[in-house]
Chimera marker file (.cmm) of the C-alpha trace (Angstrom):
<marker_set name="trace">
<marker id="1" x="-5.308" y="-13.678" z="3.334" r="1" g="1" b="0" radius="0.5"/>
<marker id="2" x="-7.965" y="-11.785" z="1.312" r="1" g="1" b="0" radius="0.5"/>
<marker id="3" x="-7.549" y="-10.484" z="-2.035" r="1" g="1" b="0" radius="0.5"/>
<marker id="4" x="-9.603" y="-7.811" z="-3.184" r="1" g="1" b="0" radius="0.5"/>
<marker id="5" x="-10.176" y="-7.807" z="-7.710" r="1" g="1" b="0" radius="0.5"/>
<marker id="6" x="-10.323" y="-4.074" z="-8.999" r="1" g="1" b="0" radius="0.5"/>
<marker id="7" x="-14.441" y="-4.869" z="-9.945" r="1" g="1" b="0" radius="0.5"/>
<marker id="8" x="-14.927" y="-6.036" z="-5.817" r="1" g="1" b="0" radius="0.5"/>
<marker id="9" x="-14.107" y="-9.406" z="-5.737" r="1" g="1" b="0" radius="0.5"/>
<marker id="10" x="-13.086" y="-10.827" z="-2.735" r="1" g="1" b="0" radius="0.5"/>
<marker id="11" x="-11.579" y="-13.962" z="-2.145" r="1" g="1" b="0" radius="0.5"/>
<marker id="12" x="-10.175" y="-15.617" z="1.329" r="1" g="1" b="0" radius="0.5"/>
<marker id="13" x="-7.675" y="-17.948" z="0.962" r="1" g="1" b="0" radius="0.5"/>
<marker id="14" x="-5.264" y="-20.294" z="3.132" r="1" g="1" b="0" radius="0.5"/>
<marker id="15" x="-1.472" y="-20.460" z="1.801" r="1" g="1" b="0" radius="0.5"/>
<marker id="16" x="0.513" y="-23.296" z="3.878" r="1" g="1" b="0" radius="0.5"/>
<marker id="17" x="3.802" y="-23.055" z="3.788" r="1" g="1" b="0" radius="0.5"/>
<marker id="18" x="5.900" y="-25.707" z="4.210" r="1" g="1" b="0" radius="0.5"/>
<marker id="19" x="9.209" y="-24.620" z="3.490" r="1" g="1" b="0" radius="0.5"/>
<marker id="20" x="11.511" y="-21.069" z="3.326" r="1" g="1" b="0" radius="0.5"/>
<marker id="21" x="11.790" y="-19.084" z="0.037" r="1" g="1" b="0" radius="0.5"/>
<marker id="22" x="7.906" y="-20.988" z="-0.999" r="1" g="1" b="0" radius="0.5"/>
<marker id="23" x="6.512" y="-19.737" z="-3.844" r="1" g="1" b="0" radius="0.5"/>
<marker id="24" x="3.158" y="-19.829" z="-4.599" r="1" g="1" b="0" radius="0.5"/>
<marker id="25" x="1.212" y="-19.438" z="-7.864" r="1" g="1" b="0" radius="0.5"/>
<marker id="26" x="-2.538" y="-18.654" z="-7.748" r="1" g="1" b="0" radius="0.5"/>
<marker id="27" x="-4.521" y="-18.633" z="-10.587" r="1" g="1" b="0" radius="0.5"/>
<marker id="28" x="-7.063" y="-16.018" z="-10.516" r="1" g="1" b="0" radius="0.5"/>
<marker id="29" x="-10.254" y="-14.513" z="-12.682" r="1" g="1" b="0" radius="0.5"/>
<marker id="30" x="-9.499" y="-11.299" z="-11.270" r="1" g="1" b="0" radius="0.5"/>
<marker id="31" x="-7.248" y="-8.629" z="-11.339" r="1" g="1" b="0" radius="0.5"/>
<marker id="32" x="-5.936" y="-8.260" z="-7.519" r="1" g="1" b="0" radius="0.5"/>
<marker id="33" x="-5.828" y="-4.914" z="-6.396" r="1" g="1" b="0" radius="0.5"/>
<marker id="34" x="-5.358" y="-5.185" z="-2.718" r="1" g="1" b="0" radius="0.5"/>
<marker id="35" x="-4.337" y="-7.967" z="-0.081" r="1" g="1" b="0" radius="0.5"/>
<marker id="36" x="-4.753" y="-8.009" z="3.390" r="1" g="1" b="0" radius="0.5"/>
<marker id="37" x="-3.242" y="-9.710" z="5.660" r="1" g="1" b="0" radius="0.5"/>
<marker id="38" x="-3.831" y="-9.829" z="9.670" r="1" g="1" b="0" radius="0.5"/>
<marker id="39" x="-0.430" y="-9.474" z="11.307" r="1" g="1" b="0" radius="0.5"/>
<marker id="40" x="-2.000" y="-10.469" z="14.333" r="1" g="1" b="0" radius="0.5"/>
<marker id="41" x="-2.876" y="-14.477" z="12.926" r="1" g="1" b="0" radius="0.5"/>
<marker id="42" x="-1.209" y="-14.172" z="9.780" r="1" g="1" b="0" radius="0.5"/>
<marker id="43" x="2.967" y="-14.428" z="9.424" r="1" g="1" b="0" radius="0.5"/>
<marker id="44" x="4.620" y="-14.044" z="6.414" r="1" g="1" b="0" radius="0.5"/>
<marker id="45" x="8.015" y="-13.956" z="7.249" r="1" g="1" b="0" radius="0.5"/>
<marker id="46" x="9.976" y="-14.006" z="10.469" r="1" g="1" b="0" radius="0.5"/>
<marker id="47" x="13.079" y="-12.565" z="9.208" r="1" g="1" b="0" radius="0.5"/>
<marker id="48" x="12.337" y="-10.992" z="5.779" r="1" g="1" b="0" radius="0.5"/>
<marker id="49" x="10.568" y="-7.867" z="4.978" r="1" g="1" b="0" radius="0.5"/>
<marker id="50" x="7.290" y="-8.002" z="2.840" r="1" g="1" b="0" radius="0.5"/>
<marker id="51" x="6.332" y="-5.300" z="0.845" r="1" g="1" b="0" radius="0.5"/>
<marker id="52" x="2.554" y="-5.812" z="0.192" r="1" g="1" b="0" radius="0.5"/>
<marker id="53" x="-0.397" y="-2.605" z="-1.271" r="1" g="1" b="0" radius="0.5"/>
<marker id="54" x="-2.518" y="-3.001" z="1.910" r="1" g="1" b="0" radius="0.5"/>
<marker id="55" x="-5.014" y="0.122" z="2.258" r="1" g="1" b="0" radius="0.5"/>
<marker id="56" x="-7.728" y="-1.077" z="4.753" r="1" g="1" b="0" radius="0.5"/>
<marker id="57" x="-4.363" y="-0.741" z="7.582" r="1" g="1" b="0" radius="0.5"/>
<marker id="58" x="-4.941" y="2.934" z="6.645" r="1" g="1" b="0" radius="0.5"/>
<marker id="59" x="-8.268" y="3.178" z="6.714" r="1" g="1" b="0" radius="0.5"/>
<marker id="60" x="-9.313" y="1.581" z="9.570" r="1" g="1" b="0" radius="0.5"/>
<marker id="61" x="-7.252" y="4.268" z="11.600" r="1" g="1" b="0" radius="0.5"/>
<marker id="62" x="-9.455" y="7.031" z="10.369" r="1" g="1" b="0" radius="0.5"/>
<marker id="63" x="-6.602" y="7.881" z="7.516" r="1" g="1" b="0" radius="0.5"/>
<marker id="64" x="-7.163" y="8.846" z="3.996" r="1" g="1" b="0" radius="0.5"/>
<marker id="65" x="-5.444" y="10.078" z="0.754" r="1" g="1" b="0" radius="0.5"/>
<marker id="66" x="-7.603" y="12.802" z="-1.306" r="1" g="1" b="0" radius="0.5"/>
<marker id="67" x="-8.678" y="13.409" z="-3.920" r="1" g="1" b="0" radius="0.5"/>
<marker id="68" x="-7.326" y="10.157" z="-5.197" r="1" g="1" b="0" radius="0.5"/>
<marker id="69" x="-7.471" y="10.262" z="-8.037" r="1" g="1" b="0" radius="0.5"/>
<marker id="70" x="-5.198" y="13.436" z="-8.117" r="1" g="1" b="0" radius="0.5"/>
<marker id="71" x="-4.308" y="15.818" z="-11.017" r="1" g="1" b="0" radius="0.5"/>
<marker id="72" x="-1.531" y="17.638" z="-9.279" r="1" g="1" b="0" radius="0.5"/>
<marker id="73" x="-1.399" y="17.772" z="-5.682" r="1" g="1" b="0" radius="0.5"/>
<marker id="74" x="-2.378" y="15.034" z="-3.134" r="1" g="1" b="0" radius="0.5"/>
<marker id="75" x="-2.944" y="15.488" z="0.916" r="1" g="1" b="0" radius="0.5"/>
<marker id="76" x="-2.704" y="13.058" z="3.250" r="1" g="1" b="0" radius="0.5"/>
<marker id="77" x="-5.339" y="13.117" z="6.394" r="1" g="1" b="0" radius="0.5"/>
<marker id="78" x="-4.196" y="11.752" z="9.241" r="1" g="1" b="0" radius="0.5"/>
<marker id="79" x="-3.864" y="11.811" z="12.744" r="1" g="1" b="0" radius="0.5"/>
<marker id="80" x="-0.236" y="9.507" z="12.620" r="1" g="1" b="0" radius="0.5"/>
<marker id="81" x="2.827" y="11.479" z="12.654" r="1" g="1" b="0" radius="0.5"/>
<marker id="82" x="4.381" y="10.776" z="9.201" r="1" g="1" b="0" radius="0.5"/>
<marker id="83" x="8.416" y="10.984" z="9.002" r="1" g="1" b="0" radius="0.5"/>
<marker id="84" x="8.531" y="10.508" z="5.330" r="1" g="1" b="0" radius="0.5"/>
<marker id="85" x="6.635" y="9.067" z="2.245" r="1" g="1" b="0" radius="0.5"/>
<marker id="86" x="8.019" y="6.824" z="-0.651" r="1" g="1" b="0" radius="0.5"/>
<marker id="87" x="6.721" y="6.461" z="-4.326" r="1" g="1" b="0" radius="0.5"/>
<marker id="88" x="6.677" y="3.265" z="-5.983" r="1" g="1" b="0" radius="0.5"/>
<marker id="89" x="5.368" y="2.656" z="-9.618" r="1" g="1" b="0" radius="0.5"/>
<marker id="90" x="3.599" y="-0.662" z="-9.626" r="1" g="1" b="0" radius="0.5"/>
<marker id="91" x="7.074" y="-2.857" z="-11.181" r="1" g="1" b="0" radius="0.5"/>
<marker id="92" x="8.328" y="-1.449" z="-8.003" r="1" g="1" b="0" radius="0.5"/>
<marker id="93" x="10.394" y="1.035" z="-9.690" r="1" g="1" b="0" radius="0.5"/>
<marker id="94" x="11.565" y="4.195" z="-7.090" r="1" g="1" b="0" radius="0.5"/>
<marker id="95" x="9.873" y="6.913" z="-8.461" r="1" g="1" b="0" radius="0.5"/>
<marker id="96" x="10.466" y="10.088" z="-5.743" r="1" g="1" b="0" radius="0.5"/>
<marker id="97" x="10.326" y="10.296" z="-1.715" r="1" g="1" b="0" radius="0.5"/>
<marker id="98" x="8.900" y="13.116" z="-0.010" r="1" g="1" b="0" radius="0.5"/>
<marker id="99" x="10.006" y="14.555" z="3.999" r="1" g="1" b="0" radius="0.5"/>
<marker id="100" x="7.485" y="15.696" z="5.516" r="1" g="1" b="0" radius="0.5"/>
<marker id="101" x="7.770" y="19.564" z="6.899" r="1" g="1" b="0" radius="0.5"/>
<marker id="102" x="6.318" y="21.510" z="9.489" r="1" g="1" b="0" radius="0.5"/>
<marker id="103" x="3.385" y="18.690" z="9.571" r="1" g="1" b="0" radius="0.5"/>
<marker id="104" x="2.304" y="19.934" z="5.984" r="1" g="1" b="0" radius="0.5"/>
<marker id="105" x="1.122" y="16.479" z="4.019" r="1" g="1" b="0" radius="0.5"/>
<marker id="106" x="0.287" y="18.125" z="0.634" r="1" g="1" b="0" radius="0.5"/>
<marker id="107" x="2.382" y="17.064" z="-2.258" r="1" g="1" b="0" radius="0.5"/>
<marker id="108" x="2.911" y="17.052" z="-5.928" r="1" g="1" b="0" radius="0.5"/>
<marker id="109" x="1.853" y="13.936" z="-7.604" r="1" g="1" b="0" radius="0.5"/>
<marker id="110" x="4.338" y="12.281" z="-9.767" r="1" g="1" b="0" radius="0.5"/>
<marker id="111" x="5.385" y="13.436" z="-13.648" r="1" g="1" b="0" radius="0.5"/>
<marker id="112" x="3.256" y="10.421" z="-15.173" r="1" g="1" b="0" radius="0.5"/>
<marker id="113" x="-0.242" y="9.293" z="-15.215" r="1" g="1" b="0" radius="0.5"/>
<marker id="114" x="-0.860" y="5.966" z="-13.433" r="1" g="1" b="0" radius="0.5"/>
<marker id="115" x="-0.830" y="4.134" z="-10.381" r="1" g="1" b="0" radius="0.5"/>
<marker id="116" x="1.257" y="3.967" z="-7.763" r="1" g="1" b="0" radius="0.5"/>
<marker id="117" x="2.046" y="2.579" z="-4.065" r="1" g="1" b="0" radius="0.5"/>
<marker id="118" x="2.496" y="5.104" z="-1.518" r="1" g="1" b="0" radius="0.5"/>
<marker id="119" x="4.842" y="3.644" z="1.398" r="1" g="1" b="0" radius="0.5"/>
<marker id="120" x="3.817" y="6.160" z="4.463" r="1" g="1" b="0" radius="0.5"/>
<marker id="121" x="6.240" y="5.872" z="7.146" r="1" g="1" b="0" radius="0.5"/>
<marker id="122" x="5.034" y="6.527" z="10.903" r="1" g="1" b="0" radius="0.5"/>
<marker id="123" x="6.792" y="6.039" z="13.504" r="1" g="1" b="0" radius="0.5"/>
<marker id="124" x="7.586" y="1.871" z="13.528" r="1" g="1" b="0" radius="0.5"/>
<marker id="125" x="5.089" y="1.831" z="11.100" r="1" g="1" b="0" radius="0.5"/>
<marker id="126" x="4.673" y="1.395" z="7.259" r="1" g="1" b="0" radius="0.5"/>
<marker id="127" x="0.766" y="1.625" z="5.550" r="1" g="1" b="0" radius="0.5"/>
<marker id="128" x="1.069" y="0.889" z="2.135" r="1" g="1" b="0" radius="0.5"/>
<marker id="129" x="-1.658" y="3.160" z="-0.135" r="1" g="1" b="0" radius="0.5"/>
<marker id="130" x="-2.566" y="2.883" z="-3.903" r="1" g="1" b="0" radius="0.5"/>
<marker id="131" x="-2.434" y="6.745" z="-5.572" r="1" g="1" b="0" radius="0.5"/>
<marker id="132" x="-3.926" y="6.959" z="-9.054" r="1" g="1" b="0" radius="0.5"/>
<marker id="133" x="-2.509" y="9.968" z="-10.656" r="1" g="1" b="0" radius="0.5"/>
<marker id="134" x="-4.628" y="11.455" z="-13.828" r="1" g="1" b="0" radius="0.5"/>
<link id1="1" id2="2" r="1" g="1" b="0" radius="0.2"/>
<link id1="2" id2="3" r="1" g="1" b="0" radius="0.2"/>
<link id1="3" id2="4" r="1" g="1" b="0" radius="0.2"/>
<link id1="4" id2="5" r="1" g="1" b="0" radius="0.2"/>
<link id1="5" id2="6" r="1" g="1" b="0" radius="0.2"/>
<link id1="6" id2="7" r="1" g="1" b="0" radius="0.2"/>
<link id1="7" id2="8" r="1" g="1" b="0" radius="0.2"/>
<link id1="8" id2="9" r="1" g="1" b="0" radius="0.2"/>
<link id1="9" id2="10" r="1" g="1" b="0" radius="0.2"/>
<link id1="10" id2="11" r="1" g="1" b="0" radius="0.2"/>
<link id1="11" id2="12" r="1" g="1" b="0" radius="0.2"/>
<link id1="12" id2="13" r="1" g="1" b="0" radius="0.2"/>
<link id1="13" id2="14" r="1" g="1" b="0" radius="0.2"/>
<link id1="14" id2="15" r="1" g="1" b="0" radius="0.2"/>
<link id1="15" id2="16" r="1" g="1" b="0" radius="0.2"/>
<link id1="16" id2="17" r="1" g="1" b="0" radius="0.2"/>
<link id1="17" id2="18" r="1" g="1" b="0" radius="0.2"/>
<link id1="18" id2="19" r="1" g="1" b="0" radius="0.2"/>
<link id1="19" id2="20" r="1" g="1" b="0" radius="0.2"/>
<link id1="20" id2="21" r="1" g="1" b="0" radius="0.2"/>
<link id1="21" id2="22" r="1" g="1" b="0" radius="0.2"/>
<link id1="22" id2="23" r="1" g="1" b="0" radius="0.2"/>
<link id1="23" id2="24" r="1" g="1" b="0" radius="0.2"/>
<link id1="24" id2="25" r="1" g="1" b="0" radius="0.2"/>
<link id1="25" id2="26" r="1" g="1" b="0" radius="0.2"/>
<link id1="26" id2="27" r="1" g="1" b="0" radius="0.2"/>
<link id1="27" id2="28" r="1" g="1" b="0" radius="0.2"/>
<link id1="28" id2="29" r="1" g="1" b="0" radius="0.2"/>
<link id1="29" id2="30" r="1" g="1" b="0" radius="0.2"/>
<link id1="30" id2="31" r="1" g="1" b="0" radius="0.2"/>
<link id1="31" id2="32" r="1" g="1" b="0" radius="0.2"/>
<link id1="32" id2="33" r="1" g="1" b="0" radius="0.2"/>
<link id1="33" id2="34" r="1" g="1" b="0" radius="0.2"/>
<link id1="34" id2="35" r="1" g="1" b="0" radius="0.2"/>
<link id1="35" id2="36" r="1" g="1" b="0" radius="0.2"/>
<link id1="36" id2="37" r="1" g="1" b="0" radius="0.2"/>
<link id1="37" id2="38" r="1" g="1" b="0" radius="0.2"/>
<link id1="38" id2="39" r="1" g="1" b="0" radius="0.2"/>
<link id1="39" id2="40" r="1" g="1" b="0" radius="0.2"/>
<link id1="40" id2="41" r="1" g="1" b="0" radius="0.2"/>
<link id1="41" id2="42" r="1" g="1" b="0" radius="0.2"/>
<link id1="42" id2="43" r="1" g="1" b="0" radius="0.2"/>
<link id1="43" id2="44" r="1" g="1" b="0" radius="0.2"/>
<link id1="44" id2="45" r="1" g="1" b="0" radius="0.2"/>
<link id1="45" id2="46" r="1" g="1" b="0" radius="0.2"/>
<link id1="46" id2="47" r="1" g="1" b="0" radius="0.2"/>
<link id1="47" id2="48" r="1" g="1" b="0" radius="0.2"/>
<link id1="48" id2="49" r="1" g="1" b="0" radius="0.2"/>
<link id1="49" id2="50" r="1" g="1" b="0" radius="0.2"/>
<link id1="50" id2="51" r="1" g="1" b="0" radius="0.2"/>
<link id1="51" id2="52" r="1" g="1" b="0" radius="0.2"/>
<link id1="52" id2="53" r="1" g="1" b="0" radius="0.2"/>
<link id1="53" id2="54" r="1" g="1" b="0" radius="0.2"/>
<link id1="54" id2="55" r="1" g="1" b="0" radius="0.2"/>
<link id1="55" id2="56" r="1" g="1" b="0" radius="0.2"/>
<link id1="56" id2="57" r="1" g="1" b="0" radius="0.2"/>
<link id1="57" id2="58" r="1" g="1" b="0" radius="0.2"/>
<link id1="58" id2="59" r="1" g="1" b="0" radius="0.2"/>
<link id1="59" id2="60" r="1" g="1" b="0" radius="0.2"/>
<link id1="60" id2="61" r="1" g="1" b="0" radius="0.2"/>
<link id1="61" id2="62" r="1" g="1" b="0" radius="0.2"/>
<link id1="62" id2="63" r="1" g="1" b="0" radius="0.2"/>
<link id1="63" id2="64" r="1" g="1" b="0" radius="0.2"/>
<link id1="64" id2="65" r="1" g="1" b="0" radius="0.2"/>
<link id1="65" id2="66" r="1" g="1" b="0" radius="0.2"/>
<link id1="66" id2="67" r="1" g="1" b="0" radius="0.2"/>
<link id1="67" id2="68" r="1" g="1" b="0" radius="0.2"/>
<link id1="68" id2="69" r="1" g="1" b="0" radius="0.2"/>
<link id1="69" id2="70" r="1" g="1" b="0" radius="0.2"/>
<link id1="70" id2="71" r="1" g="1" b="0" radius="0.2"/>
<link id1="71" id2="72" r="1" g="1" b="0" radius="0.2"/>
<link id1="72" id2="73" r="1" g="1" b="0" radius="0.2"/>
<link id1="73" id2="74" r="1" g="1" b="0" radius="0.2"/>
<link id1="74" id2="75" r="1" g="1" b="0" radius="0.2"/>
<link id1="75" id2="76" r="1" g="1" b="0" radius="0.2"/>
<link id1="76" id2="77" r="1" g="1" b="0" radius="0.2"/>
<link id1="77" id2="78" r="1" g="1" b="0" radius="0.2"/>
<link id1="78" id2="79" r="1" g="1" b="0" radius="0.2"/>
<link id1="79" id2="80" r="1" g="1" b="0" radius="0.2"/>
<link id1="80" id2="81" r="1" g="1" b="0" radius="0.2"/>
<link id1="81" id2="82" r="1" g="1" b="0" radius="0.2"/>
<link id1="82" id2="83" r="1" g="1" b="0" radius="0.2"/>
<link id1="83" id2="84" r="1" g="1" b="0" radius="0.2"/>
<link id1="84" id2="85" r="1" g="1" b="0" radius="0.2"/>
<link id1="85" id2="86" r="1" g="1" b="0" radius="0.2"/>
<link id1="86" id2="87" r="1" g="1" b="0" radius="0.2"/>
<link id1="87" id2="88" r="1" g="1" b="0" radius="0.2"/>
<link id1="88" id2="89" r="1" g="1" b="0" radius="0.2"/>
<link id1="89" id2="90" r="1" g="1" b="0" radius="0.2"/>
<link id1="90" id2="91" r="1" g="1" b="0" radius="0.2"/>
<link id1="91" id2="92" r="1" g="1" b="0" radius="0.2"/>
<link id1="92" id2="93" r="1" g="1" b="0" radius="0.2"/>
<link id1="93" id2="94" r="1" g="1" b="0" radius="0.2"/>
<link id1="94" id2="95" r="1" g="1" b="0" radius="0.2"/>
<link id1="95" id2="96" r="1" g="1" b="0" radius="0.2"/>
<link id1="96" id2="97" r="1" g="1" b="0" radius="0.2"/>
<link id1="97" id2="98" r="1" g="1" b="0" radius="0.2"/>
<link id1="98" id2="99" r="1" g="1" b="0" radius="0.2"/>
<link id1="99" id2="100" r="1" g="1" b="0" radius="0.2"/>
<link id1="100" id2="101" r="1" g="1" b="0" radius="0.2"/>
<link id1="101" id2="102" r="1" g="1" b="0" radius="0.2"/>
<link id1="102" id2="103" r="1" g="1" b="0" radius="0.2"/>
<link id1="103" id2="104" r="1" g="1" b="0" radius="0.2"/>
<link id1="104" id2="105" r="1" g="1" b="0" radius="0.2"/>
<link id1="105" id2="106" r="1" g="1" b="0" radius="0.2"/>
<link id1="106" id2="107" r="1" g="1" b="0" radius="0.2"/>
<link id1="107" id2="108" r="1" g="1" b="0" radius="0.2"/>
<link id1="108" id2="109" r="1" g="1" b="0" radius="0.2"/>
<link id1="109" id2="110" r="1" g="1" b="0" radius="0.2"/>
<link id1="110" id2="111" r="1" g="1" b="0" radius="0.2"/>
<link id1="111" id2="112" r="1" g="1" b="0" radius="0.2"/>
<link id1="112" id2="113" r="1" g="1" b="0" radius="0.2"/>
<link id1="113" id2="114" r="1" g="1" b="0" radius="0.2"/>
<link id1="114" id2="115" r="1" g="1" b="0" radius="0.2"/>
<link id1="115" id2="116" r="1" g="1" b="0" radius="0.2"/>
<link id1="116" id2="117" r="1" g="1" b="0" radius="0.2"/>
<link id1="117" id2="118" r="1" g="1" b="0" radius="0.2"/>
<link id1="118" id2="119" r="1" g="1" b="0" radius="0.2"/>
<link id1="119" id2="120" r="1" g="1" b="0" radius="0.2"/>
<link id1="120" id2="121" r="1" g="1" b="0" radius="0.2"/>
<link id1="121" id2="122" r="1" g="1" b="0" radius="0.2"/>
<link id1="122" id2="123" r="1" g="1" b="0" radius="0.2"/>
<link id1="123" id2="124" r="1" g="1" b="0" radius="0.2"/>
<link id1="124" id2="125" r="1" g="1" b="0" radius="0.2"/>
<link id1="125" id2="126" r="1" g="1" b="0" radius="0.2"/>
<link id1="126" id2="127" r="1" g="1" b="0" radius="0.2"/>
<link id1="127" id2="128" r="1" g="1" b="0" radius="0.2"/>
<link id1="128" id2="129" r="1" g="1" b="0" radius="0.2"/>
<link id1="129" id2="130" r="1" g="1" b="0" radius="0.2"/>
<link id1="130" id2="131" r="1" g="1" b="0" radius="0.2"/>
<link id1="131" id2="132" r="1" g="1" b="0" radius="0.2"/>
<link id1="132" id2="133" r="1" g="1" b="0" radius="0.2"/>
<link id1="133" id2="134" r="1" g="1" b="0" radius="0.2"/>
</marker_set>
């Protein structure tokens, strides 16, 4: 996995895992504000969903969220077909879930300033992006 600190820091790591419901503490000098994973070497869980803030997924298919950060409205570029989009606060908290219309991908940000985790849902697919809201 590689974790990404909010100044740049990156740091590859290994996490065996030797038995089911494994937790594992890290100790870090960084804030982590992103963590990829590579579904193609890396498994997390056979039978469990993850929910994880991965943006590169996003990017690297020519997708981004602008302006970010947003004020009042944010738009979502992208060539995938979107179904739907879910807001998350960063405890994870539900904060609002948007359809998506007529292929429109503008949308009001939410009530509060902060951060949050966009879940965009396309097709079989989920890309997880980071909104900052001013």
């Amino acid at each position: 996995m590689r974790l990404t600190g909010a100044s740049g820091q990156v740091l590859d790591i290994e996490v065996p895992v030797n038995v089911n419901g494994q937790i594992t503490d890290l100790n870090l000098s960084f804030i982590v504000s992103q963590l990829e994973v590579d579904p193609d070497t890396h498994v997390l869980s056979r039978n469990n969903s993850n929910t994880l803030c991965v943006d590169s997924a996003f990017a690297k298919a020519n997708n981004a969220i602008s302006p970010n950060p947003a004020t009042n409205f944010f738009t979502i570029q992208t060539t995938l077909q979107v179904s739907f989009i879910k807001v998350h606060d960063l405890q994870g908290r539900f904060i609002t879930q948007y359809a998506v219309q007529n292929d429109a991908l503008t949308f009001p940000v939410p009530a509060n300033s902060g951060l949050y985790v966009l879940s965009i849902h396309a097709g079989n697919a989920v890309y997880h992006k980071r909104l900052v809201v001013n």
